[in-house]
C-alpha positions, 0 to 999 in steps of 0.5 A, spaced: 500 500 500 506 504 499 506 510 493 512 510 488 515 517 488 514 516 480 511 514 474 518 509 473 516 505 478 511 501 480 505 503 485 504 496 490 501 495 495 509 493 499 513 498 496 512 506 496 514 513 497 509 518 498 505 521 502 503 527 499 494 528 500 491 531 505 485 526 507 478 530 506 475 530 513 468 528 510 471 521 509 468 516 515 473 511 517 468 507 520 464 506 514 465 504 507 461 510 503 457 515 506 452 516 502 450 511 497 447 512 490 445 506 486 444 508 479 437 505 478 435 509 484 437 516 481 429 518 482 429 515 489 436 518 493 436 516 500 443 518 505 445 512 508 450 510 514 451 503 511 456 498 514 460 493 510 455 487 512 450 491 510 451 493 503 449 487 499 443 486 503 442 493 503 442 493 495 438 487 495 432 489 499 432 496 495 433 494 488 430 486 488 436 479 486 435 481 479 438 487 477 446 485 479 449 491 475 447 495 481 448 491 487 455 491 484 456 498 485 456 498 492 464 495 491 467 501 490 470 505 495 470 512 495 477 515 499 475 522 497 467 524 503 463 518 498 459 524 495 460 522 488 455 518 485 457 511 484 456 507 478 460 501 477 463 504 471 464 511 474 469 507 479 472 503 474 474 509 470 476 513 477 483 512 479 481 515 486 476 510 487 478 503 490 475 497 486 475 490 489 475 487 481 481 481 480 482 477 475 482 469 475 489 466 476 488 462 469 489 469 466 495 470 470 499 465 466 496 467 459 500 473 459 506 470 463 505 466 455 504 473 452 510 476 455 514 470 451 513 465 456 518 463 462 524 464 459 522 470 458 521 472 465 524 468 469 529 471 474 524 478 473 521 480 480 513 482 479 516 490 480 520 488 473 515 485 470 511 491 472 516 495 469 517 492 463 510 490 462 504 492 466 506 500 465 507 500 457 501 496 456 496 502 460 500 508 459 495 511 454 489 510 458 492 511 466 489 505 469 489 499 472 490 493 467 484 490 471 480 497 469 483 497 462 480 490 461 474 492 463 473 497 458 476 494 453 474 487 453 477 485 447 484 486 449 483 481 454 480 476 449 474 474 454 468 479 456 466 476 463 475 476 465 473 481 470 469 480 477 469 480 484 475 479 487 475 472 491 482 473 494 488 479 496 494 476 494 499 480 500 507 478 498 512 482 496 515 486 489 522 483 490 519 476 490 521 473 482 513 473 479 514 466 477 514 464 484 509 468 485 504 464 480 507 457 481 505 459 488 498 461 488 497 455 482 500 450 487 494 454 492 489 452 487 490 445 487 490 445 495 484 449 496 480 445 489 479 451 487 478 453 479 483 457 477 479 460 471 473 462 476 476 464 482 480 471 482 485 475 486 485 482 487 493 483 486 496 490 486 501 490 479 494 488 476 488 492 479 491 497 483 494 503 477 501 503 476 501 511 474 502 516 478 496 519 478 490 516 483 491 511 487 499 512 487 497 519 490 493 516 497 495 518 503 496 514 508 490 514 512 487 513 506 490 506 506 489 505 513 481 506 513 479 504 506 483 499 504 481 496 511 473 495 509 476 494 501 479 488 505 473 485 510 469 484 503 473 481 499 474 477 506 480 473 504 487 473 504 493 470 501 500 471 503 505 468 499 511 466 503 517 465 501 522 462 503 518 459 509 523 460 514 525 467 513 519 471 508 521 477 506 513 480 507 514 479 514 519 484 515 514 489 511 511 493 515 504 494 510 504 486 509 504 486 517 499 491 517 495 486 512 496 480 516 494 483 522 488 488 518 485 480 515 486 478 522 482 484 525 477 484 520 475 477 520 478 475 513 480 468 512 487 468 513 491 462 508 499 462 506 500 460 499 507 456 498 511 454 492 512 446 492 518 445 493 518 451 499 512 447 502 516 441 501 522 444 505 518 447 510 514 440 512 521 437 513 524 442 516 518 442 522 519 435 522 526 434 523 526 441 527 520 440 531 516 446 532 522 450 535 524 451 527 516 454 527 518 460 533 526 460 529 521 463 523 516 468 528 522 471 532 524 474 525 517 478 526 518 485 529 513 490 528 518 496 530 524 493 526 520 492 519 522 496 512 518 500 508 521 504 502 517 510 505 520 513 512 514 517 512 509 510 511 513 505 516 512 512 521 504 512 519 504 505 521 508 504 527 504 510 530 498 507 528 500 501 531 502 504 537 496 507 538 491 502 536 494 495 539 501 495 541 506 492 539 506 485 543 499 485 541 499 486 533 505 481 534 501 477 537 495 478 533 500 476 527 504 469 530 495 467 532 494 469 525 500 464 522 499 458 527 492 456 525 494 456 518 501 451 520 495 447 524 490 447 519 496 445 513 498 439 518 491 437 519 489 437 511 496 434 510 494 428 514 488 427 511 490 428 503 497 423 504 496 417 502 503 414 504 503 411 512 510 414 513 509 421 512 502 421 515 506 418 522 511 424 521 506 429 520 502 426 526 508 427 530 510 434 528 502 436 529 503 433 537 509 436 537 506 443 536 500 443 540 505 441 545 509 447 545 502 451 545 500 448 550 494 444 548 495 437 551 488 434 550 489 435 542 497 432 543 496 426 547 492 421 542 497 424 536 502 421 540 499 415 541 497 414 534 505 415 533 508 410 538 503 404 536 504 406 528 511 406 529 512 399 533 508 396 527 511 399 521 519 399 524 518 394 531 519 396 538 526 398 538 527 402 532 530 410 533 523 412 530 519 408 535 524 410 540 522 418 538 514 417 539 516 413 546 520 420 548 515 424 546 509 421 550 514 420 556 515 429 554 508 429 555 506 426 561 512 430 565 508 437 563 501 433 564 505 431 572 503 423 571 511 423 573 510 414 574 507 414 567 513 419 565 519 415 569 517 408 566 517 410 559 524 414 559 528 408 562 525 404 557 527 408 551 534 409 554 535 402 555 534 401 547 538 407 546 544 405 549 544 398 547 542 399 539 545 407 538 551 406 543 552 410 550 554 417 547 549 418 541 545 424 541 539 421 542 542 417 549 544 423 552 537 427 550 535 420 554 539 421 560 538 428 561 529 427 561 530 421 565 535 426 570 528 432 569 523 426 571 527 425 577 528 432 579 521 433 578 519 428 583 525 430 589 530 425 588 535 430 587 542 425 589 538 422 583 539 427 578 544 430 580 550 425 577 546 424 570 546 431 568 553 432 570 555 427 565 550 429 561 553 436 561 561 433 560 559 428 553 554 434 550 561 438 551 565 433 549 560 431 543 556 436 541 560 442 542 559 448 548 554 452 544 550 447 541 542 447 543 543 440 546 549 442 551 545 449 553 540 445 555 544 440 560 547 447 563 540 451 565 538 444 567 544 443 572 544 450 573 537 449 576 538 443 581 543 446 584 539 453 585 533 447 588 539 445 592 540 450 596 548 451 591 547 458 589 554 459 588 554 454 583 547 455 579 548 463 578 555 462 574 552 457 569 545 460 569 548 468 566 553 463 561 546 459 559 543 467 559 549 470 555 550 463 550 542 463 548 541 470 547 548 471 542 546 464 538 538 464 539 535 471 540 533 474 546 526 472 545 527 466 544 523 461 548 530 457 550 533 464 553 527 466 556 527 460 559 534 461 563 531 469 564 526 467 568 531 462 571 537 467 573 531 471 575 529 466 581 535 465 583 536 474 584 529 472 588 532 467 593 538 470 594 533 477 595 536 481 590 529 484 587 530 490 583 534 486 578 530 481 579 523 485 578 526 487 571 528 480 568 521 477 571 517 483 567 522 483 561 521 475 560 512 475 561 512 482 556 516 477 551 512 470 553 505 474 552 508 476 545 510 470 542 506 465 546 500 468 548 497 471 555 494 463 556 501 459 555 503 456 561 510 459 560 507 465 560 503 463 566 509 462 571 512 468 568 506 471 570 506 467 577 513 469 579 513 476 578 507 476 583 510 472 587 516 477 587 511 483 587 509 480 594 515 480 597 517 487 595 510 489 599 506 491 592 501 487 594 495 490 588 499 489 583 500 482 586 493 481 587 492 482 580 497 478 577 495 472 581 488 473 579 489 473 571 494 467 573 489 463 576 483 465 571 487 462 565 491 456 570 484 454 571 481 454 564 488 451 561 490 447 565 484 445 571 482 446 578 487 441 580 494 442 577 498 443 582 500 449 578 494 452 580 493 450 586 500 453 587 497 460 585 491 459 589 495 458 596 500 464 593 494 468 592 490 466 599 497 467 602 497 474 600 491 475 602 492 472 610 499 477 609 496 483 607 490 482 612 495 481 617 499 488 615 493 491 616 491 489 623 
């Protein structure tokens, strides 16, 4: 939705550099038009106030099913008071009208042949192609080439060519075009659509490319219009590439159109070429749902590009204003993670092949795992372990995964007995088929040491993560996740023990090596955030404490959401130190919120909250004694 600085450059809706109008102030944000006139209805005006839900059936009722021509009309959105009347062809003809017309995808590939085909055009990026084609095919009419075809439909060699768009295509110009249509192609056959009936609004196409009209808009023109233009085309495609590192992610416009799909309703999906969704399933596969929050810790809103310093300035303030950057953050990583649970699930159901189907199954549980949602992860484990034992036997290193897994599982669900079993059973096969120091032996040894540590048999523990730590040091190297991990983990029973000196100098290198390899927000460094946090607490140093505690829940709340169980204890330890400092109100209402979500995610008789039940009956019984 950025504006070029010339007619040499392409008008799009990623890529801009002016901002030059002044909005009219009779434009309503709140409403798409003013004041509708239906062209049928010239002889019979009526003012309305007509919000987006509204406007078909309004149309309908006024001017009967039959005449199509004139309910169409209420699709084109006036930026300028929505005093002009709005016939449909008026609209189509006026750059400064936003038309929700698109063309079908089919069309997409008749003019990538027009243009001398794939040869032609491979490497082009969709600004260059705008450049070298869309522009000199419109030059001498100023519109879009969706208008243009309107007009003209003999140029487009099909007079029905132009319709409703069904999708808004959000992506970015520096994406080579023929991955863009490789992309929505593969999309189509996902989705079933047919790729000559279903249109998509993209902005090379149906936005004009001149420097006069749509190019000229300001930002509030965008930010208001182009939000009803969105909820009623009501759809959104991103086009996301390379899965793991998408350049549109790092727009602020194509983050502002993820979190205005979200806002508005729109459906929400992720288009991907083969190759690309091909990776990305492995990758989740082989890295777990970890590789998915690699992915999201590069989303920062406050960090993002824009080609206009003014436009990303309009976005970041506006975002400030209106939601906050940890909510619109929020709103973005919800938005993509329903998308990868409903790719999973509709991969299952599509894949023919057992193996795969399995693996997905596991990536799926792993993922409602790491969200938080045992009840969905649990039968998918399940189904994993008994397919695998079928498939490769009991003590191949797939079914020995699954084993491990579910034991994960079962530890956070606190059935310790259940955890126990299954983990000395998969170290046993493990050190007998892979051998003593394999790496998956050594995940073995350290989830058999945090089962013993969970149940206080700490002299247990205690020597297996010590030689868990010194292989994975010897082995792996001192930075690898794995080691990372044996040292929070060591860290944190010596701090249960009573051995501070010995936990703080491990838990600042854990602190210090996770924030330099992973990110500072990544759930592992908050992880031993909150840890270094805990042990400032016992050893009663609060003000440094009070910080990291706070730094580590703001970051939870942005990456995993308010209802996440590590959210949850960050929120569960901050006001447990609030308690301490004597700021017994803002303790009292972080326990509260704390003890809602616990109930609801986790029930009334999880330890975790019947654990901030007593902290919160605790604060009261000391307050009230304070006050006696």
């Amino acid at each position: 939705m950025e504006v070029p600085p010339d007619t040499s450059k392409p008008f799009s809706m990623d890529d801009s550099s002016n901002s030059q109008f002044q909005l009219n102030e009779a434009c309503v944000p709140s409403v798409i038009i003013e004041n509708i006139i239906l062209e049928p209805m010239k002889s019979d005006m009526e003012e309305k106030t007509i919000a987006i839900p509204d406007l078909k059936s309004y149309a309908k009722r006024k001017l009967g099913n039959h005449n199509d021509q004139a309910i169409a009309n209420v699709h084109h959105f006036d930026g300028a008071g929505g005093k002009a009347f709005l016939s449909e062809k008026e609209a189509m003809r006026n750059v400064n009208y936003f038309s929700i017309k698109g063309l079908p995808l089919s069309h997409f590939r008749k003019l990538v042949k027009e243009w001398g085909g794939r040869d032609a055009l491979r490497g082009l990026t969709t600004q260059d192609v705008c450049t070298k084609f869309i522009i000199p095919m419109t030059k001498a009419s100023g519109l879009s080439l969706c208008a243009q075809y309107y007009f003209d439909p003999e140029e487009s060699g099909h007079p029905a060519l132009v319709q409703d768009a069904d999708w808004f295509v959000s992506h970015a110009w520096s994406y080579q075009f023929l991955d863009v249509i490789a992309a929505l192609n593969l999309f189509c056959m996902n989705e079933g659509f047919d790729s000559s009936t279903t249109y998509f609004w993209f902005d090379c196409m149906t936005v004009s490319q001149h420097q006069y009209g749509m190019a000229t808009k300001t930002f509030d023109w965008w930010t208001t219009v182009f939000r009803h233009a969105l909820q009623a085309i009501g759809n959104v495609v991103l086009v996301m590439l390379p899965w793991n590192d998408p350049t549109p992610l790092k727009r602020s416009w194509c983050l502002f159109e993820i979190f205005t799909a979200n806002d508005t309703g729109s459906n929400f999906k992720i288009a991907m070429s083969k190759q690309e969704k091909e990776k990305f399933l492995s990758e989740l596969f082989i890295g777990g749902a970890s590789k998915y929050y690699d992915m999201l810790l590069k989303i920062n809103m406050e960090k993002s590009e824009a080609s206009c310093s003014t436009d990303r300035d309009h976005i970041l303030a506006l975002t400030q204003e209106k939601i906050g950057f940890r909510d619109l953050h929020q709103s973005v990583f919800h938005t993509i993670s329903n998308w990868v649970i409903f790719t999973l699930q509709r991969q299952i159901t599509v894949t023919k092949d057992l193996k795969e189907i399995v693996n997905l199954k596991s990536v799926l549980g792993n993922f409602y795992e790491m969200h938080g949602d045992h009840a969905n992860a649990e039968p998918l484990y399940w189904q994993c372990l008994k397919a695998h034992k079928k498939l490769f036997g009991t003590e191949h290193p797939s079914t020995l995964v699954s084993l491990n897994n579910l034991a994960n599982l079962y530890q956070v669900q606190e059935k310790y007995d259940e955890a126990e079993s299954l983990y000395l059973q998969c170290l046993q096969t493990r050190k007998m088929i892979l051998g003593k120091e394999h790496a998956d032996t050594l995940n073995s040894i350290n989830n058999l040491a945090e089962i013993y540590k969970c149940q206080v048999k700490y002299t247990d523990a205690e020597p297996l993560l010590v030689s868990c730590l010194q292989s994975r040091r010897k082995i792996l190297g001192k930075d690898h996740n794995d080691t990372l991990m044996s040292m929070n983990n060591l860290a944190e029973l010596y701090k249960l023990q009573g051995k501070e000196k010995l936990a703080e100098p491990l838990f600042l290198q854990c602190l210090s090596t996770r924030s330099k390899m992973l990110g500072k927000e990544h759930p592992d460094t908050l992880q031993s955030l909150n840890n270094l946090a805990s042990l400032y607490v016992m050893q009663k140093k609060y003000r440094p404490a009070e910080t990291l505690y706070q730094d580590c829940l703001e970051a939870h709340k942005k990456i995993l959401g308010n209802e996440h169980p590590r959210t949850l204890q960050s929120m569960n330890s901050l006001a447990n130190l609030y308690k301490c400092e004597g700021k017994y109100n803002q303790a009292e209402s972080l326990f509260k919120d704390c003890l809602t979500f616990r109930k609801k995610i986790l029930g009334n008789e999880h330890s975790d909250t019947l654990a901030t039940m007593k902290d919160l009956e605790d604060l009261h019984k000391k307050y009230k004694k304070r006050h006696n």
